[in-house]
TIVEXLO-718580 format. One record per residue: residue in one letter; x, y, z negated of N, C-alpha, C in turn. Coordinates in steps of 0.1 Angstrom, whole numbers, plus 5000, padded with zeros to 4 digits. Each point is the difference from the previous one (the first is absolute). Example, Ala and Ser with C-alpha at 12.3 -4.5 7.8 and 13.67 -1.06 7.14 Angstrom:
2
A513249434922499150125000500950125000/S499650115007500950115000499250114992/
***
This chain:
362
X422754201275498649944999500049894990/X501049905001500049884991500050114986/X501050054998499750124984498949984999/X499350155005498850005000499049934992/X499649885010499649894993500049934987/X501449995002500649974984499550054992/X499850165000499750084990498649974997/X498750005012498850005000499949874990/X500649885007499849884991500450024987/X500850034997500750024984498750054995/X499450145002498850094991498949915004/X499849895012498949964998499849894988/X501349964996500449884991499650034989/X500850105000499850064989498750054990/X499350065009498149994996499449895002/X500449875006499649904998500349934991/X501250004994500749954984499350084991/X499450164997499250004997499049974994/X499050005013498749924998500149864998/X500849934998500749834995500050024984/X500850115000500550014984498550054993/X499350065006498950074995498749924996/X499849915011498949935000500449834988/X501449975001500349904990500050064987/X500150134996500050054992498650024994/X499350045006498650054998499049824991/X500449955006499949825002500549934987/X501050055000500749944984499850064991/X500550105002499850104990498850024990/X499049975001498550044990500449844992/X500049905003500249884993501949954990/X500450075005501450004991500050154990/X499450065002499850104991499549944990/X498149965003499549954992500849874989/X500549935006501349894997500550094990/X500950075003501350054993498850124987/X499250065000499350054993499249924988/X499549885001500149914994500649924991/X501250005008501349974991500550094987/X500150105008500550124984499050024992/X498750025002499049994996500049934987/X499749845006500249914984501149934994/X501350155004501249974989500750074996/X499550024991500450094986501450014995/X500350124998501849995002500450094987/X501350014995500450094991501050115012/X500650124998500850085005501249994990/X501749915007500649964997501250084999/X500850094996500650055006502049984989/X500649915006501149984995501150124996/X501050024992500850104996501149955000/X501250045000501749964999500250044986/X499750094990499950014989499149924990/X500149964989499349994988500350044990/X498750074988500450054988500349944993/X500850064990499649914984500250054988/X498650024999499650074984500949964990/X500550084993500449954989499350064985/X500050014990499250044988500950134993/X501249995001500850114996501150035006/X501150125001501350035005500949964996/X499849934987501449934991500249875011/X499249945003500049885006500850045016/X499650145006501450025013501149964996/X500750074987501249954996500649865000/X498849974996500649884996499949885012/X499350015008499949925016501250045007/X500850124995500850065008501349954996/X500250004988501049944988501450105008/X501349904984500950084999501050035014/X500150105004500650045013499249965013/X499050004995498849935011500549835007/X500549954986500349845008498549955003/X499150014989498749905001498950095010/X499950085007499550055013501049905009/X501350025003501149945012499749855002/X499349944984500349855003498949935007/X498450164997499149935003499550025016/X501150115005499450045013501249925005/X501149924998500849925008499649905000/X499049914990499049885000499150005009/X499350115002498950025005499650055011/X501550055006500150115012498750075004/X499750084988499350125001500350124992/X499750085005500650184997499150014986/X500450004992499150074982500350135002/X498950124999500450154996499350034990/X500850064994499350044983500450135003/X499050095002500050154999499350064991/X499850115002499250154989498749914999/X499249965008498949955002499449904980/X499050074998499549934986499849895000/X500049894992499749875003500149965010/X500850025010500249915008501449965004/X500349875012501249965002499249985014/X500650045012499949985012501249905005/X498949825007501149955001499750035020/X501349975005499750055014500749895008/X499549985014500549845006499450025009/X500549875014498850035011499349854995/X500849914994499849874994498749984992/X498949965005499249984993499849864985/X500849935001500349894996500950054988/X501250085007500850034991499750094987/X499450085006499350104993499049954987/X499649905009498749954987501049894986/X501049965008500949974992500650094988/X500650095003500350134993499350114989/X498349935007499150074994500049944984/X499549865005500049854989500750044988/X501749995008500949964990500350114994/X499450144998500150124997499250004987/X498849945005498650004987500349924994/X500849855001500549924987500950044994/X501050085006501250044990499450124991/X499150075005499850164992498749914991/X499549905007499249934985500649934991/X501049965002501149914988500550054995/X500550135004501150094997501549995002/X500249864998501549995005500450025016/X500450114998501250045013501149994997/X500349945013502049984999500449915012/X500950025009500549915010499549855000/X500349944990499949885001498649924998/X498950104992499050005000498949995015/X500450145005499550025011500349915013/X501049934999500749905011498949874999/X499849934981499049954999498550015004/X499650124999498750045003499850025012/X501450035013499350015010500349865010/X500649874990499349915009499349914995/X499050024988499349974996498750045003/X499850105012498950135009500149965011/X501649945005499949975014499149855003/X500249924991499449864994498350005002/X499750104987498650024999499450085012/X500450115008499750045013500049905010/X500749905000500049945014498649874998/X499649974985498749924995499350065004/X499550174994499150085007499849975013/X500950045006499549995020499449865004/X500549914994499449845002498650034994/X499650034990498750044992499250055009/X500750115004499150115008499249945015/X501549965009499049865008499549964998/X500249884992498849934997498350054998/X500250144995499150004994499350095011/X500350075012499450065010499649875008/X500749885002499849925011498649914994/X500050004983498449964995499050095003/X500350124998498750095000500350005015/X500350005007500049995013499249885009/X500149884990499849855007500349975010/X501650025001501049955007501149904994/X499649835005500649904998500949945006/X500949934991501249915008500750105005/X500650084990501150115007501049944997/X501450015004500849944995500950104990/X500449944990500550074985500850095002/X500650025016501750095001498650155008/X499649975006498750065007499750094988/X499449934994498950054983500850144992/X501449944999501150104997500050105006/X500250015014500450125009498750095001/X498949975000498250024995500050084988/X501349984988500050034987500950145003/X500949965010501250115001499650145005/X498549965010500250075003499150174993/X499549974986499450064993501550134996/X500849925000501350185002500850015011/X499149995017500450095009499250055005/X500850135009498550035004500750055017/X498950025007500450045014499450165001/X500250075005499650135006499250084987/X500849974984499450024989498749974995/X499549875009498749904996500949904994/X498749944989501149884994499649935004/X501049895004500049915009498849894995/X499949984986499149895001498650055000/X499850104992498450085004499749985015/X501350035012499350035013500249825007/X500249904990500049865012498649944992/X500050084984498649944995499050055010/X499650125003499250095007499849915016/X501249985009500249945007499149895003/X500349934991499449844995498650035001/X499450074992498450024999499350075014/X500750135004499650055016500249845010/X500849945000500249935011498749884996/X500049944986498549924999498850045000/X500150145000498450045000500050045016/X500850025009499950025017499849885005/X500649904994500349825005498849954998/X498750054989499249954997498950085011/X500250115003498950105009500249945013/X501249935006500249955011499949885000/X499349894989500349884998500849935002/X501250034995501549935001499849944990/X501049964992500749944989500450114992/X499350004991500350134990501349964991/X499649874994501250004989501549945009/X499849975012501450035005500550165004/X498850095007500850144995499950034993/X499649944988500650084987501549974996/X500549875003500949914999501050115009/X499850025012501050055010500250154996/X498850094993500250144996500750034993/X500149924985500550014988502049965007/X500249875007501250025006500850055004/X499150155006500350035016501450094997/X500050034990501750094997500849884990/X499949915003501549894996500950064995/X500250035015501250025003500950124997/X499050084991500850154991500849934987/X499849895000500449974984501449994998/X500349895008501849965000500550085004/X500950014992501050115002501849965014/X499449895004501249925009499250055012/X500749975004500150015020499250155003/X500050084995499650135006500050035014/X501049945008500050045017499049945005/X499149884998498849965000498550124998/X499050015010499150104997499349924990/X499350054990499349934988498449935002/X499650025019498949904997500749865006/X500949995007500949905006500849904989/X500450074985500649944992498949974993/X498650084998499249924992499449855010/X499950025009499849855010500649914996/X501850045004500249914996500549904986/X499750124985499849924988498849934999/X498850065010499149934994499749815008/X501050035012500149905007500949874990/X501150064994500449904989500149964991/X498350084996499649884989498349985002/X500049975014499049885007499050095003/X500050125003498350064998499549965015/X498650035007499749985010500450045009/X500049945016500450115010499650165001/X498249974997499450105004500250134990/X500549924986500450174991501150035001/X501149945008501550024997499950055020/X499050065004499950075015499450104993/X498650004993499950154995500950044994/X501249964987500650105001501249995004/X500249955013501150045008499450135012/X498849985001499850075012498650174995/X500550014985499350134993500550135007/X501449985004500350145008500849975014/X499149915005500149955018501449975006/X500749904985501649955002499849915011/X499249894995499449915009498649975003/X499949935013498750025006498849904989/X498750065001499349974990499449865009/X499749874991499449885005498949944992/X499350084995499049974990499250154994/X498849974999498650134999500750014985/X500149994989500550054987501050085005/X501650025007500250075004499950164999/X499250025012500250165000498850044990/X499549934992498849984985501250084990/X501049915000501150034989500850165005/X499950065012500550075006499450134997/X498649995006498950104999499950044984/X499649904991500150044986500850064996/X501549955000501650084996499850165004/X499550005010499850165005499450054995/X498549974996498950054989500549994988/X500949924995500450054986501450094997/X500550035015501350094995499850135006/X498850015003499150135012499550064992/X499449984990498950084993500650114990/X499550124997500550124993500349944988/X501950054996499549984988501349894994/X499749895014500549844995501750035008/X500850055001501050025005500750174995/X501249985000500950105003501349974996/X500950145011501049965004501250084991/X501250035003501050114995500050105010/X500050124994499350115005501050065012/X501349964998501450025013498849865013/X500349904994499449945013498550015005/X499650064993498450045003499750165011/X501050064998500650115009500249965009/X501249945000501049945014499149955006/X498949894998499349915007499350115008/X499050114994498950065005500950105013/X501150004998500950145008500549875011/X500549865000500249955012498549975004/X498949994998499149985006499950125009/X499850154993499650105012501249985011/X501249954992501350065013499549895009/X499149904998499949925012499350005009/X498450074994499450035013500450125007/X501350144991500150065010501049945010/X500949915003500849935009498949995015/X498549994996499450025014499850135007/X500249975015499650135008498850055001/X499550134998498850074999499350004987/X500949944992499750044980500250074996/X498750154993501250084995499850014988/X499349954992499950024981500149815000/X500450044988499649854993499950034985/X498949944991499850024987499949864994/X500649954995499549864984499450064992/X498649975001499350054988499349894993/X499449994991499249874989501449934997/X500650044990501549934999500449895006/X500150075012500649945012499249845011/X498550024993499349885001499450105016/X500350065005499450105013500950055007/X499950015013501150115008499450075007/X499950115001499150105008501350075009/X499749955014501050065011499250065009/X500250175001499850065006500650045022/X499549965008500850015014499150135005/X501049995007499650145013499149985009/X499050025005498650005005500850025016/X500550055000500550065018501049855001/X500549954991501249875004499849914997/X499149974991499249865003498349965003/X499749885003498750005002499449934992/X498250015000499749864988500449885003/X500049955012500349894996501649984999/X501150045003501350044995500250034983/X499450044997499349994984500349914996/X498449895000500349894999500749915002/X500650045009501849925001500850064987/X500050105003500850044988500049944986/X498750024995499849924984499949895004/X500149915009500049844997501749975006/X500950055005501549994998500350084988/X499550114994500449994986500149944991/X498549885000500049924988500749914998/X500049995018500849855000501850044995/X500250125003501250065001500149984982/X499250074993500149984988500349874995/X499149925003499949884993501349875002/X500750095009501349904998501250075000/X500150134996501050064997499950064981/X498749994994499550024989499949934992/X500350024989499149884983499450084994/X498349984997499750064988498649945001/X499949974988498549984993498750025007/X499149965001498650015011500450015012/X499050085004499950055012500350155005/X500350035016500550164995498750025017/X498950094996499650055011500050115011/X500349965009500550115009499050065008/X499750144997499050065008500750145009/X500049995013500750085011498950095004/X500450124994498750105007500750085013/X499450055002499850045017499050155003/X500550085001498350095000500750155010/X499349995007499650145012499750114996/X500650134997499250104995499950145014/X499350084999499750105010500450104994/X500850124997499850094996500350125016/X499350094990499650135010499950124989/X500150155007500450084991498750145006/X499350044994499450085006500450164995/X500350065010500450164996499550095003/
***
């Protein structure tokens, strides 16, 4: 008897969680739409898409030789300076330099186009040139700060800050470049902060931030909104932007409305077609443990990732589960996902269910 009961209560809970989820839904939903629609609306983006490779034209094939020099010392000297892969193949004018190093690479690039414009190649040459690139690249990225955080009108940054802002114009995350997607950031979170009457140019301040913490290359065992927190905590920034970006991917609990501002934007600008991709081994693997996951439930019997992998369509058995068992189903999925998974946006899970009759007439 107590079973029983149990059970009754459970499915009555269950359609009453429901109609909770349904009616808060219905409620929020038309005005955060209109919010977040707004937002993309008036901000104008480029489609950014970073490479491990860069070319480099050159004007004739006498000039391979000669980058390559005698017994290929002057290739050896410039990829052990530079620790980046040079391939000079069949390919016409060109020299493919290859790296996951975005820094390095643009290094390599530099010091490639001053020596084939001087013409002198030779070890000793090239040792000159490439730390006379590392020099002039690291002014660049100070440049390049500065000069987002003007057109930005974002003041009183601190100079080591301004740098990492500069740095981050050669990394990128999920094959978006990093600084296109914290510029983008910055302007979605002020133009939402402004629809909600917050403080716009503090989320702009907290957007542009909010990935710090990809830059340094130290403490890696650290998640990177936790180490952007806490660089931005030592060199003075406010409580409330050094919580947005500690709490962009719910490391720690959010204590301030900029916040989930900084949170909701990140998602809008690494969500959208186009602004992301991944290596094609791990873009497999991901979409093949997502189905192995929903089938781990009882009464599942298809499961498909479809919209590259931004959807899960799980098929169950009509005879072994019920709707509202269903709905159980896709909401321990998500949750099941969302802390066993990493990946970009959002992933939505739709659990169909369907009864069919068939009959045979002879």
């Amino acid at each position: 008897m107590i079973e029983t009961l149990k059970e009754d209560a459970k499915s009555e809970a269950l359609v009453q969680m429901k109609d909770i989820i349904e009616e808060a839904r219905i409620t929020a939903h038309t005005e955060a739409k209109k919010i977040i629609i707004e937002t993309i609306q008036r901000t104008a983006t480029e489609h950014a898409i970073e490479n491990t490779v860069s070319v480099f034209n050159i004007e004739n094939e006498e000039i391979k030789g000669r980058i390559i020099g005698r017994e290929g010392r002057n290739i050896r000297t410039l990829e052990a300076l530079t620790g980046i892969e040079i391939i000079i193949d069949d390919s016409p004018d060109a020299i493919i330099l290859s790296g996951f190093d975005p820094v390095r690479r643009e290094i390599a690039r530099l010091s490639l186009h001053k020596l084939v414009t001087d013409g002198r190649i030779h070890p000793a040459r090239i040792e000159e040139v490439v730390a006379k690139t590392k020099k002039q690249l690291e002014q660049e990225i100070i440049e390049t700060g500065k000069r987002i955080t003007i057109d930005l009108g974002i003041h009183n940054l601190h100079h080591e800050l301004i740098r990492m802002i500069g740095k981050m114009k050669y990394r990128s995350s999920y094959g978006q470049n990093l600084l296109q997607h914290s510029i983008e950031v910055a302007k979605l979170s002020a133009t939402m902060a402004a629809e909600l009457g917050l403080n716009p140019k503090k989320a702009k301040r907290a957007g542009l931030l909010h990935d710090i913490g990809k830059v340094p290359d130290t403490e890696p065992e650290l998640p990177h909104a936790i180490l952007g927190m806490k660089t931005a905590e030592k060199f003075k920034e406010k409580p409330e932007i050094c919580n947005a970006i500690g709490a962009h991917h719910d490391e720690i609990e959010m204590n301030d409305l900029i916040s989930p501002i900084v949170q909701i934007c990140d998602s809008i600008s690494g969500a959208r077609p186009g602004a992301r991709r991944e290596v094609v081994d791990a873009y497999i693997e991901r979409l093949k443990h997502l189905e192995e996951l929903a089938l781990t439930y009882p009464g599942v019997v298809k499961t498909y990732a479809i919209q590259a992998g931004r959807e899960l369509r799980v098929i169950v058995g009509a005879d072994k589960i019920t709707d509202a068992e269903a709905n159980q189903v896709a909401f321990d999925l998500s949750r099941k996902i969302q802390s066993e998974m990493t990946y970009p946006g959002q992933i939505k899970i739709t659990v169909i269910r369907e009864t069919r009759a068939i009959s045979y007439a002879k």
